[in-house]
C-alpha positions as CSV (number, residue, x, y, z in Angstrom):
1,X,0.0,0.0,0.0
2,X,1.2,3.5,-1.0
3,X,2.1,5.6,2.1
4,X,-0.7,8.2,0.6
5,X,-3.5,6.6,2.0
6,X,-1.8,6.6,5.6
7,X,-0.5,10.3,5.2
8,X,-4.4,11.8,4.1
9,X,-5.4,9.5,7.2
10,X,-2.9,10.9,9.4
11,X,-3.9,14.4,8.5
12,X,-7.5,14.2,9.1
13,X,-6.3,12.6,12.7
14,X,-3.9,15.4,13.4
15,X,-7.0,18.1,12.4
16,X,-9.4,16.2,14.1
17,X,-7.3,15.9,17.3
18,X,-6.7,19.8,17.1
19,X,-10.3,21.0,16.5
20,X,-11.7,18.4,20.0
21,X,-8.9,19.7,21.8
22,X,-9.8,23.7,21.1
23,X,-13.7,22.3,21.4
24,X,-12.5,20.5,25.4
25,X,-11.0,24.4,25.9
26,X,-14.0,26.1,25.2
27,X,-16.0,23.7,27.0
28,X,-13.6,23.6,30.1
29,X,-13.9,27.9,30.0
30,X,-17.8,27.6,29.8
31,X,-17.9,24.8,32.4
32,X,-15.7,27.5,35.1
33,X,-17.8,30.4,34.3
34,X,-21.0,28.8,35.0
35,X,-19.8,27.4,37.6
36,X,-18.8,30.5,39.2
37,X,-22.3,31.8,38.1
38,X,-24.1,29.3,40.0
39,X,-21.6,29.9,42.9
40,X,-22.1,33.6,43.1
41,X,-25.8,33.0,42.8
42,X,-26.3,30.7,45.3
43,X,-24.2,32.8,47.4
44,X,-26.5,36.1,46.9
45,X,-29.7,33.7,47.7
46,X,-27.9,32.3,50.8
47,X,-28.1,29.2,50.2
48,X,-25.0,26.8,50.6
49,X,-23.3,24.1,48.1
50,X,-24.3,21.3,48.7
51,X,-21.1,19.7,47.7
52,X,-18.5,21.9,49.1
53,X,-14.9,22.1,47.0
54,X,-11.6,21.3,48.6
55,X,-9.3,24.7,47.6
56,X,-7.2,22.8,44.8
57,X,-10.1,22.4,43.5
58,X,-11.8,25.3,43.9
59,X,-8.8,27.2,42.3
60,X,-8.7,24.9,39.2
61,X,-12.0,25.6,38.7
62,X,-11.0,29.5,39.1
63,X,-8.3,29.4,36.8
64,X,-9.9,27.3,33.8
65,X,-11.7,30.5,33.3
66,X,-9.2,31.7,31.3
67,X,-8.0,34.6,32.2
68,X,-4.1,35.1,33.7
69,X,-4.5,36.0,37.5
70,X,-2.3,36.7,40.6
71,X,-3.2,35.1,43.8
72,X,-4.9,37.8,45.0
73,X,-6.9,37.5,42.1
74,X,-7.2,33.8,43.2
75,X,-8.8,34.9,46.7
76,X,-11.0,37.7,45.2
77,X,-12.5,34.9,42.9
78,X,-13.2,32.5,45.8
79,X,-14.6,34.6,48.2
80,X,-16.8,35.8,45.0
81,X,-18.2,32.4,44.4
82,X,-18.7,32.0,48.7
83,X,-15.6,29.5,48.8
84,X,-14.9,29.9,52.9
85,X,-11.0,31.0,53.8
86,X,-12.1,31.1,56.9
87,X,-10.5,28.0,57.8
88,X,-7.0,28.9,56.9
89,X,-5.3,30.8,59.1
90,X,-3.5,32.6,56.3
91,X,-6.0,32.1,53.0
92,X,-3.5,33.9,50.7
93,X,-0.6,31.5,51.8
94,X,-2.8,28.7,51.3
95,X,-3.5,29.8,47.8
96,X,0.1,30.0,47.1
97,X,0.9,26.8,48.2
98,X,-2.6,25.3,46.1
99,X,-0.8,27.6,43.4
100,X,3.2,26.6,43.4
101,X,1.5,23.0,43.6
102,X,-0.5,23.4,40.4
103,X,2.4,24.9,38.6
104,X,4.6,22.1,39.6
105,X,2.1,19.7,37.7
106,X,1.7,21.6,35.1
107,X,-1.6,22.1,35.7
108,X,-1.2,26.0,35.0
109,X,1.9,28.3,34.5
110,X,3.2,31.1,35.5
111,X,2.5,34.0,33.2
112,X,5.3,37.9,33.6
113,X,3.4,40.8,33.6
114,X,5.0,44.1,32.9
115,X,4.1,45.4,36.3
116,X,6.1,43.0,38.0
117,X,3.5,40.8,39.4
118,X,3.5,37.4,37.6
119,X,0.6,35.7,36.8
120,X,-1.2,32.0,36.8
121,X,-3.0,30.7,33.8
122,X,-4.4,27.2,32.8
123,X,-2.1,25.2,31.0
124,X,-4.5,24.0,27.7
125,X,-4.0,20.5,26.8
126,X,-1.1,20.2,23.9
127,X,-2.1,20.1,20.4
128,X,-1.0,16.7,19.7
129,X,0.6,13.7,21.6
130,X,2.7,12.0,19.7
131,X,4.3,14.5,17.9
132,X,4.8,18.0,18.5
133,X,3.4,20.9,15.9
134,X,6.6,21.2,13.6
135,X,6.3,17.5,13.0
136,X,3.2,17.8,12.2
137,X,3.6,20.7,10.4
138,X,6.3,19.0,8.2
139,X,4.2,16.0,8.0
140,X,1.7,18.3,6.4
141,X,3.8,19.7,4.2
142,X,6.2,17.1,2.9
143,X,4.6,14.1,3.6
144,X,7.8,11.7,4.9
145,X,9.1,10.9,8.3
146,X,13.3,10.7,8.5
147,X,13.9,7.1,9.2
148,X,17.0,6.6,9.8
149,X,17.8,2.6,8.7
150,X,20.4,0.9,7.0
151,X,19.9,-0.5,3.8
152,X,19.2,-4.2,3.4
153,X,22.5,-6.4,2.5
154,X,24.4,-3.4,4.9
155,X,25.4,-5.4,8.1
156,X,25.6,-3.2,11.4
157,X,28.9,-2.2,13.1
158,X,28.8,-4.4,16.6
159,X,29.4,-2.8,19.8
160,X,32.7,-3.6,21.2
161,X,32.6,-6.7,23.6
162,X,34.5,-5.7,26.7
């Protein structure tokens, strides 16, 4: 079989993959700000989740949104959507910790601002996960992978014994 077949096949993977995973982003954004939505709302009605978040997740949730923001950010958010800081004794020093934590994973990275004060944002899923997008940009464009293997009838040099 010609390697055409596999290459249009490959291609309509790679697009495919690409278009679901900036469909998951959008989705992911939409989920946080309705989610926030309901929070406030329930908030301004008094009444209280019945499923409470743990902060981790309560600042994943914050941070899918979107938008780059500073811890203090962060705790504006929470309090926003009626997460209690109460319990910690420092909330902000908590949030850093939830924060560095995050980062660490790669769960979210830290974004410079001009001002000084960095920034955290969501890290969005990659593009592809096999192959990064210049290989699949090349694969696009020229079609061929470099394989690098010797030529039947060539034998291989042997590793020294020692």
């Amino acid at each position: 079989m010609t390697p055409e077949p596999y290459r249009t096949a490959l291609d309509a993977a790679i697009r495919e993959y690409e278009t679901l995973g900036e469909q998951r982003r959008d989705l992911d954004r939409r989920l946080s700000h309705l989610a926030q939505t309901i929070g406030t709302l329930s908030r301004l009605m008094g009444l209280v989740p019945t499923v409470p978040l743990g902060l981790t997740d309560a600042c994943r949730l914050i941070l899918r949104g979107g938008l780059p923001m500073t811890p203090v950010e962060v705790r504006e958010r929470l309090l926003d959507i009626g997460v209690d800081l109460s319990v910690y004794a420092s909330d902000l020093s908590a949030i850093h910790t939830v924060l560095k934590r995050l980062n660490e994973a790669g769960e979210i990275r830290l974004v410079p601002r001009p001002h000084g004060k960095s920034a955290y944002l969501w890290q969005a899923p990659p593009t592809a996960v096999a192959i990064g997008p210049e290989v699949a940009r090349h694969i696009r464009q020229s079609g061929q992978f470099h394989i690098d293997v010797p030529s039947p009838g060539i034998p291989r040099k042997r590793k020294k014994e020692r």
